[in-house]
N, C-alpha and C positions, 0 to 999 in steps of 0.2 A: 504494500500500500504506500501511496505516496504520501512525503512527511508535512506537505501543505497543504492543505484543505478548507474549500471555501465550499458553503453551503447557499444556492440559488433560489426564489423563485419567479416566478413571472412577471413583470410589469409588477414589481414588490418595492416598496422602500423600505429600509430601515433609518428607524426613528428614535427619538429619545426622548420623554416627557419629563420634567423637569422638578424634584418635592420642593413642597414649600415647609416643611418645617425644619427639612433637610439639603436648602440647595442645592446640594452638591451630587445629590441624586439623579440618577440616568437611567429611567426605565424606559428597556429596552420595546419597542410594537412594532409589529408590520404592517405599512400602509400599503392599500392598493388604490390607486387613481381608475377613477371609471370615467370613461369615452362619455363623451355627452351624446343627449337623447335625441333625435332628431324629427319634428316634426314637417307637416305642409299646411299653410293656408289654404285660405277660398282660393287663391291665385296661382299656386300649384308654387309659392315662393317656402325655398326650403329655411328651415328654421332649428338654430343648433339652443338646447337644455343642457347645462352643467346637471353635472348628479357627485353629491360626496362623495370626497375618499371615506375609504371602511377600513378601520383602527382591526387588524386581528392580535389578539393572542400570542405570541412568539413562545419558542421555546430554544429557536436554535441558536443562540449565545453569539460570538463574538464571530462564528463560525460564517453568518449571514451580515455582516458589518463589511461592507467594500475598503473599509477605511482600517481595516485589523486582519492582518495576515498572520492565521495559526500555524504554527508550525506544533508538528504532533510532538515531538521529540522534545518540544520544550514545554507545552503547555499554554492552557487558558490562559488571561490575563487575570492576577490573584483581585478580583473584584474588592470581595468585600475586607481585604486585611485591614485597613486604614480603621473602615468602624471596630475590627475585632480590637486592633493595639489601642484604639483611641479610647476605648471604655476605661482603659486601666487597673484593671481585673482580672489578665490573661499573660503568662509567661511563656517567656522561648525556652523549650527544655537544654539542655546542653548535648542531649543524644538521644535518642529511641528508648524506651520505656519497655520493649516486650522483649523477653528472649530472644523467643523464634525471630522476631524484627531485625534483632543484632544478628544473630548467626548467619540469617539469609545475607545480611550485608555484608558478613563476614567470609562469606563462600564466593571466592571469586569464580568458580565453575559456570553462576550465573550474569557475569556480567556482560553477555551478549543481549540478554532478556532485560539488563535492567532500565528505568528510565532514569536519565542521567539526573536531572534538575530536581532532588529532591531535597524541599526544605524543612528545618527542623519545628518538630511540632509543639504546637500551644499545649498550653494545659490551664486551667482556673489557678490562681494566686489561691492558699492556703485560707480555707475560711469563706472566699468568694463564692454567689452564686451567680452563676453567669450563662444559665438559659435563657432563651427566651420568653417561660414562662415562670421564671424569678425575674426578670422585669416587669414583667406584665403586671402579675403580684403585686410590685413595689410603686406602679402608675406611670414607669417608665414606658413611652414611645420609643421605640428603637425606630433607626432607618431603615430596618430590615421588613417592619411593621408598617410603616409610610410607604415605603419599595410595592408591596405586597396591596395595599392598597388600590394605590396608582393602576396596577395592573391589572388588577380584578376591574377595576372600572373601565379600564378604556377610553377612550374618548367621549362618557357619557354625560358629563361636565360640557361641552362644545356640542354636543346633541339639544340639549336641555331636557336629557332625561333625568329624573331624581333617583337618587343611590342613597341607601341607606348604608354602603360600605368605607366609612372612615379610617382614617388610622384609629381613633379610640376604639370606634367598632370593633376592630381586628383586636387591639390590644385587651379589648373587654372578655372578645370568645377564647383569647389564648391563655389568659388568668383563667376562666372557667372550667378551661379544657374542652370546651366544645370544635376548638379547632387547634391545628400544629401547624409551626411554623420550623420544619424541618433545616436545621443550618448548621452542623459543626463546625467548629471555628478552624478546624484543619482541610475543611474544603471551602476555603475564600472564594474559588470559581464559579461557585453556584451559584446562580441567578435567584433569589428568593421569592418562594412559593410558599400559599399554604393551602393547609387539606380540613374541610369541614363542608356541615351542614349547608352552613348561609351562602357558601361561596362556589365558583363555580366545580362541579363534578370533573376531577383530576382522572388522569390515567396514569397506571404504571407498566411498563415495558420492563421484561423477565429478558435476558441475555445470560453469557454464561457457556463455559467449553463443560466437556464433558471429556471422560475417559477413554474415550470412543472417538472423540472427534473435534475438531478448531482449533486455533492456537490465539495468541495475543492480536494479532492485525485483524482478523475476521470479527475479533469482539466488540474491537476497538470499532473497525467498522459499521457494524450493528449499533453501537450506541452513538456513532454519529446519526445514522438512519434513524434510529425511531427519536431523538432530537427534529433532527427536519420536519419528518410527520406529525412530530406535535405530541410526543411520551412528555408526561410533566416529570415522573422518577424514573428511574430505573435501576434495577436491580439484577446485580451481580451474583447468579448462583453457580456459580463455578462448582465442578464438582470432579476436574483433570489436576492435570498438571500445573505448576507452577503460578498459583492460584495467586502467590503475595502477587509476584510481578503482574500480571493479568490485571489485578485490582488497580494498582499503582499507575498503571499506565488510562484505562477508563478512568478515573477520577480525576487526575490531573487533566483530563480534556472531556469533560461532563462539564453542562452550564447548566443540570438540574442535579438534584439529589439525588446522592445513589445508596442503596438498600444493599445487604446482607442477610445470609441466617449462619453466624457464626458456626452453629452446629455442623456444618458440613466442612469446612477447613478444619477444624478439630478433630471430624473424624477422620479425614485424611491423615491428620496427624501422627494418628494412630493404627494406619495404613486398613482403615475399616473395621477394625473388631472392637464395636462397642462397649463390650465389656469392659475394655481398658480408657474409657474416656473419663476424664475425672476434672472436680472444679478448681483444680491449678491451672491442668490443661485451658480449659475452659475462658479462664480468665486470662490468661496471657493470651489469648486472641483476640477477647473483646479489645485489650487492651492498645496490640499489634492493629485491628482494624480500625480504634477510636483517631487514633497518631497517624494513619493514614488518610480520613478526612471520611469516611462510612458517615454517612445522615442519620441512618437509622436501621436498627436492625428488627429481625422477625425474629424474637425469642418465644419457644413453645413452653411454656413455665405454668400451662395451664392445665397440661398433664400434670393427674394426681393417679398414685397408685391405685386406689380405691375404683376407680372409675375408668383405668383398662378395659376390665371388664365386660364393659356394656357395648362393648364394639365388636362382642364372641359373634352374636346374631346379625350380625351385618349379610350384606351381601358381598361387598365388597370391604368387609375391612378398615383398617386404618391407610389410607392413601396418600396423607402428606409425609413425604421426607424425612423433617421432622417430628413429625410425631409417633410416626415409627419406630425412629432411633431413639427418642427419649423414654417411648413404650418398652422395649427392648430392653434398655437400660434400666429399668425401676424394677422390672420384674427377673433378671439376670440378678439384681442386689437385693431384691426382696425388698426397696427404702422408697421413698420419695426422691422424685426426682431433685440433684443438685440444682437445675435451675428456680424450682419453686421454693429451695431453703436455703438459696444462696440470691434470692429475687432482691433483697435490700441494700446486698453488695453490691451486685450487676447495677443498682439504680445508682450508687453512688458512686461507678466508675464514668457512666454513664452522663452524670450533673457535671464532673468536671469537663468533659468536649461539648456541652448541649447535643448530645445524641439521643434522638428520641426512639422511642419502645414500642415496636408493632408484637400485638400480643399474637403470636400464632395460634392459628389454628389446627392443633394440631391433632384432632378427632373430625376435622368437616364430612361431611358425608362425601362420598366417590362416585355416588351414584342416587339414581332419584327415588330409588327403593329405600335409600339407608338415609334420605332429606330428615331432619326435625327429630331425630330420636335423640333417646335420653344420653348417647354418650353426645349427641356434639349439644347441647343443653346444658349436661352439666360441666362441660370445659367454660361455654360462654358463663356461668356462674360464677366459676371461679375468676374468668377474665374480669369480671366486675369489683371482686376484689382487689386484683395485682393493679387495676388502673387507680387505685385511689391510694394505693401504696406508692406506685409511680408518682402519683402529683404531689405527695407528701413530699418528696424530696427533689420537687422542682421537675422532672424527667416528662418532657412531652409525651402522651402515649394516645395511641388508635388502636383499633382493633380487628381481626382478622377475621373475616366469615367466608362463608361457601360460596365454590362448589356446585355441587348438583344438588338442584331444588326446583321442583315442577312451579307453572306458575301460582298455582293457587294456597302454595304453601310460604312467599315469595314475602307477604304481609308478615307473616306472623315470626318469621326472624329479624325485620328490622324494626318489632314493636317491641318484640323480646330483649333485643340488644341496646336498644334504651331505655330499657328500665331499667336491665340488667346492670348496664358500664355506664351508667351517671350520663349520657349523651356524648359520651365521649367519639368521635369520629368513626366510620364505621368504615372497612376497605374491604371487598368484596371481589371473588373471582369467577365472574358471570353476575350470578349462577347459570349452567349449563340449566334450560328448561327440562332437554331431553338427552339420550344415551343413545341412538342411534344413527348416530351421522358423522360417524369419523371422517377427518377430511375435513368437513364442514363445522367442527365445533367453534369456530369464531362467531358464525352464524347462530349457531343454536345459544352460546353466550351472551353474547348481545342483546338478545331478545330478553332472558334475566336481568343482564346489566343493566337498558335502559329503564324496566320498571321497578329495579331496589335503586336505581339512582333517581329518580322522582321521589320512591318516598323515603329518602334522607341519605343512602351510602355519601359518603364524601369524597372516595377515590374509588377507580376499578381497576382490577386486576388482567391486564386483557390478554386474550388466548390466543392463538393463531392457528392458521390450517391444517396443521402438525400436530396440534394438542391429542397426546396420547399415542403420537404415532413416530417422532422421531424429533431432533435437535431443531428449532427452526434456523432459516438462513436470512440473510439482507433481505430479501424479498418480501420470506414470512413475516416480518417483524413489520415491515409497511403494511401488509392488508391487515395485519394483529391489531396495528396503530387508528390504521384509517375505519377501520370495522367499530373500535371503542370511541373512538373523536365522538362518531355518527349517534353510539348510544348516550355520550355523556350530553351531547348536545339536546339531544331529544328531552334527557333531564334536565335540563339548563334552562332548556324552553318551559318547560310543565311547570316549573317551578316559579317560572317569571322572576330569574333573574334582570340585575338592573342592563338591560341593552342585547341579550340575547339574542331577539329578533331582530338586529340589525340586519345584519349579514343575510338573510333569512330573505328580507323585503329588499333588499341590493341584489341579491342574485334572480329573487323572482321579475320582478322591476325587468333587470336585464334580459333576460328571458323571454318577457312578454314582449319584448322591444324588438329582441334577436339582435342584441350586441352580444356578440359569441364571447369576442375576447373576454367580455368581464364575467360571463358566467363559468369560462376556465379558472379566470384569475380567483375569483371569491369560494368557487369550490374546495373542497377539503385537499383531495386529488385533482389539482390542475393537469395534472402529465398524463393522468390516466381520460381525461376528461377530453382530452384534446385528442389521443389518439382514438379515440373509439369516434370521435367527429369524423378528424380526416379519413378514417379508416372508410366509411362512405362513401368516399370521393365528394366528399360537398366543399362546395368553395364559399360561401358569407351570400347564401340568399335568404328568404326571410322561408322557410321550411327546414325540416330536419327530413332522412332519407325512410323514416319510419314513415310520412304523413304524405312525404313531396308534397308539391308546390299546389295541388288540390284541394287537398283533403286537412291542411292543418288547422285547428280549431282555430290557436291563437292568429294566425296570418286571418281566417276569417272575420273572427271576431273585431280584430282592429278594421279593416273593411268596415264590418257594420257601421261602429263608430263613425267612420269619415266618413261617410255615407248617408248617414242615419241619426246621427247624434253629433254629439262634438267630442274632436280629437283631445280636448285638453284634459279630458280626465284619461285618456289610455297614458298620456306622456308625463304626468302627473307624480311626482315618487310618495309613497304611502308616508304616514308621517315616520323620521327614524326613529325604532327600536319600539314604537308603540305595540306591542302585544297586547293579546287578548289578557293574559292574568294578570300585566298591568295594568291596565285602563280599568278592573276589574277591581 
C-alpha cells in the first residue's frame, strides 16, 4: 500500500466551523454545492434557482483535507494534544508502562513491522481525574464537548433550524451517563464523537487479521475504507499475528475511535489455552492497549458463574468470542470470572487514559430461537450493575446487546436495557431479524438495526456480507458501512433529529428536477450511484433507463405543472430540514 493517502469525494468540500467558547476549534464537514434549478417562463426564457450547499457529517479526518498530506508511516496530525497538555492534569511517562509493551520494543526481530513515530504516552497526574465525564461532573465544558456539539448540529444554526444540542447539553448527558464521549488522551488523532440517545445513531466498523489470513497494510486499508464511508468507531479485533504492531499502526492513522476486546490479545498470549489466562496477564494488556491510544474496550465482566448455565438449552450456544472464553475460564476454575472481581481495578486503570467501558455481551443470543432468554437477561442484569460501578469512578461506559432477535421481540430489549443500565447508551449488532440468508446478513441486520435505532440504541454494530461466512475485505466493509449509514439514518429521521431531513429534501429536490450530479453527490454511495447510471448508457436527459423518456412519472408530472399549473412550486426547495416529527 502506498504511504500517502488522500481520501476523495465528488464535487465535496472540506470545511471547518469555527467554536465559540473554544476558538480555536476546527470542526471538521463536508460541503457539497448543488447546480442551480433551472426553470422557463411564459416566454420559453430560461431561468437559473440557487439551491444550498448541504453541510454532511464527515468522518474521514485529515485524510479528505487537500490542504494535509498523510503520510501512513508517520501518522494523523496529533489533533487534540494541545487540549490534553493544556488541562494540566496529564503527564509524559518516561517509557511504556506494560511488559509485553517493552519487550515487543525490545525484540528487534520486529522492526520491519514496527511504526517508527511512536510517542511516549500520557497518563493522569496522581490524584487527577481526567475523563470526560469527571469534567462533566465538575460543570466543566471541554473542547472536546463544544467539538462534538458543533458536529452533531451541522449547519443547523445557518438553516434556522432549532437544536436542542449545546455544549451544556452534551456536557449535561455525559455527567449522567446517558451519553460517551469516547477520547483517550493517547489517541490525540481522533476526531471527537459521541454515542447516545439524543444524538445522532453512530456506527461501528469491526476490522481485524485473523490466523488464517491479512497482514498490517490490508487493515490499515480497511480502516481507511470504512472512514471514507462514514464508520464513526472502529474496532480492532485482531485475532493473528503480531496484533501490538497491527494496533499501532491503525490508530496512529484512525481520525475516529478505535475499540478493543482485550481478551483476545491475552489469549494469544497465552498461545490459546484459557486455562492459563490470568488477571496479571490480563492487566498488562489493558495497560499495553490504554498507552497505545485504544478508546474503549469491550470487557465481558458480565459473565457470572452462576449463570453459565442457562445457555445449556440454547440452540446455538454461547456465540460471542468473548464470552466463550470467559465461560470456559470460570468453569475450568470452578471461581468467578477475574474480570467481574477485578471490574474496580480495570475501572481504575481505565480513569487514568479516559478509556471508556463497553460492557460485553457476552451471552447474546446467536440465533433467533435463543433471542430474550434468561441467560442473555441475566448478563444484561448484571450489566446494570458494573455500569454504575463504572461511573462511580468517573469511566465512561455503554452497553453491548444482540444479535439475533426476531422483530417482534426487538421492543422488549431496548425497554429492558433501560431500566436495566440507568439509560446508559445502548450499542447493538443488528439484531439479525432472521437466520436464513447467509450472504445476505447485512440485509437481514439492518432491518433490526434501523428499528432498535428508533427506539433508543445509540451506536450499531454493523455486519457485512461475510457475516458468519469468512474475514471480510475492503469491499465488505463498504457495503457493511453503506448498509448501517442507511439504517442509522432511517433512525435519525424517526426520531427527528435537529436537521436530518436535510439531505433527504436536497437529494429528492434534485431528483425531481433530474440534476443527476447532485443526486450522486448527496447520496451515501456516490460511486456506486453513478455507475449503475452510466451503466445505462444514459447521458443527462430528464428520464432514467427504467421509465425512458415516456413513461417517467416525475418528467410527466412536471409537464402537468407547466402546462396546467404553475412551474414555481415544482422549482420551489421544500423548507430545509423541516421534517414531519419536527414540525410535529
Amino acid at each position: 500500500m502506498e504511504h500517502i493517502q488522500k481520501i476523495r469525494y465528488s464535487r465535496s468540500e472540506k470545511v471547518y466551523m469555527q467554536g465559540r467558547l473554544y476558538p480555536e476549534i476546527r470542526v471538521a464537514m463536508r460541503r457539497v454545492e448543488q447546480v442551480p434549478s433551472v426553470s422557463f417562463d411564459e416566454h420559453g426564457e430560461k431561468h437559473y434557482t440557487s439551491n444550498p450547499d448541504v453541510y454532511i457529517y464527515d468522518t474521514s479526518g485529515a485524510f479528505s483535507d487537500p490542504a494535509v498530506e498523510v503520510d501512513l508511516t508517520k501518522g494523523l496530525p496529533r489533533l487534540r494534544e494541545s487540549w490534553i497538555v493544556g488541562r494540566g492534569d496529564v503527564e509524559q511517562l518516561p517509557e511504556i508502562s506494560s511488559e509485553y509493551g517493552r519487550m515487543r520494543r525490545d525484540d528487534h526481530t520486529f522492526d520491519h513491522l514496527r511504526f517508527e513515530h511512536i510517542a511516549l504516552p500520557y497518563r493522569a497526574k496522581r490524584g487527577a481525574a481526567i475523563t470526560q465525564m469527571a469534567y462533566a461532573k465538575r460543570g466543566i465544558i471541554t473542547p472536546e464537548m463544544e467539538y462534538v456539539a458543533i458536529r452533531e448540529n451541522m449547519n443547523c444554526e445557518q438553516l434556522g433550524i432549532e437544536t436542542y444540542i449545546t455544549p451544556e447539553f452534551v456536557r449535561r448527558e455525559i455527567a449522567e451517563g446517558r451519553a460517551v464521549l469516547p477520547a483517550n488522551i493517547n489517541h490525540p488523532e481522533a476526531e471527537p464523537m459521541i454515542i447516545g440517545n439524543s444524538f445522532l445513531v453512530k456506527i461501528n466498523t469491526n476490522i481485524g487479521n485473523s490466523a488464517t489470513t491479512s497482514g498490517i497494510d490490508e487493515e490499515v486499508e480497511k480502516a481507511l475504507w470504512s472512514c471514507k464511508w462514514g464508520g464513526d468507531t472502529l474496532m480492532d479485533l485482531s485475532t493473528g499475528a503480531n496484533i501490538h504492531e497491527t494496533r499501532e499502526w491503525i490508530i496512529r492513522n484512525c481520525p475516529v475511535p478505535v475499540g478493543t476486546v482485550p481478551i483476545y490479545q491475552a489469549l494469544e498470549k497465552v498461545e490459546g489455552r484459557v486455562e492459563d489466562l490470568t488477571w496479571e496477564l490480563y492487566r498488562d494488556t489493558l495497560i499495553e492497549q490504554c498507552e497505545q491510544g485504544v478508546d474503549y474496550f469491550t470487557i465481558h465482566a458480565g459473565i457470572r458463574r452462576q449463570n453459565i448455565h442457562l445457555a445449556d438449552s440454547r440452540l446455538c450456544g454461547i456465540v460471542s468470542r468473548g464470552g466463550s472464553i470467559m465461560s470456559k475460564w470460570c468453569l475450568a476454575h470452578d471461581r468467578e470470572s477475574f474480570l467481574y472481581e477485578h471490574f474496580d481495578d480495570i475501572c481504575d486503570i481505565l480513569a487514568q487514559y479516559d478509556v471508556a467501558v463497553s460492557l460485553g455481551d457476552g451471552l447474546r443470543p446467536g440465533s433467533i430461537h435463543d433471542a430474550n432468554d434468561a441467560a442473555q437477561f441475566a448478563e444484561l442484569d448484571t450489566m446494570g450493575e458494573l455500569v454504575t460501578r463504572a461511573w462511580a469512578k468517573n469511566v465512561q461506559a455503554f452497553i453491548e446487546g444482540p444479535g439475533h432477535v426476531p422483530m417482534h421481540k426487538i421492543r422488549e430489549n431496548m425497554e429492558r436495557q433501560k431500566q436495566k443500565c440507568h439509560n446508559a447508551p445502548f450499542y447493538t449488532l443488528g439484531p439479525l431479524v432472521t437466520d436464513i440468508a447467509p450472504g445476505y446478513d447485512h440485509i437481514t441486520s439492518a432491518i433490526g438495526a434501523a428499528q432498535i435505532g428508533w427506539l433508543g440504541t445509540a451506536m450499531l454494530c454493523y455486519v457485512t456480507p461475510k457475516e458468519h461466512l469468512a474475514l471480510p475485505d475492503k469491499e465488505d466493509v463498504r457495503v457493511g458501512v453503506i448498509t448501517y449509514k442507511i439504517a442509522a439514518h432511517a433512525a435519525d429521521l424517526a426520531k427527528g433529529h435537529p436537521g436530518a431531513q436535510v439531505r433527504d429534501n436536497a437529494l429528492s429536490k434534485a431528483r425531481y428536477e433530474f440534476r443527476w450530479k447532485d443526486q450522486f453527490d448527496l447520496s451515501l454511495d456516490s460511486e456506486r450511484a453513478m455507475s449503475y447510471f452510466h451503466a445505462g448508457r444514459h447521458t443527462d436527459g430528464e428520464y432514467c433507463t427504467m421509465c425512458g423518456p415516456n413513461f417517467c412519472a416525475m418528467r410527466l408530472s412536471r409537464d402537468i405543472r407547466r402546462q396546467y399549473g404553475s412551474d414555481d412550486k415544482a422549482d420551489s426547495a421544500p423548507e430545509q430540514g423541516k421534517s414531519d416529527a419536527a414540525e410535529k
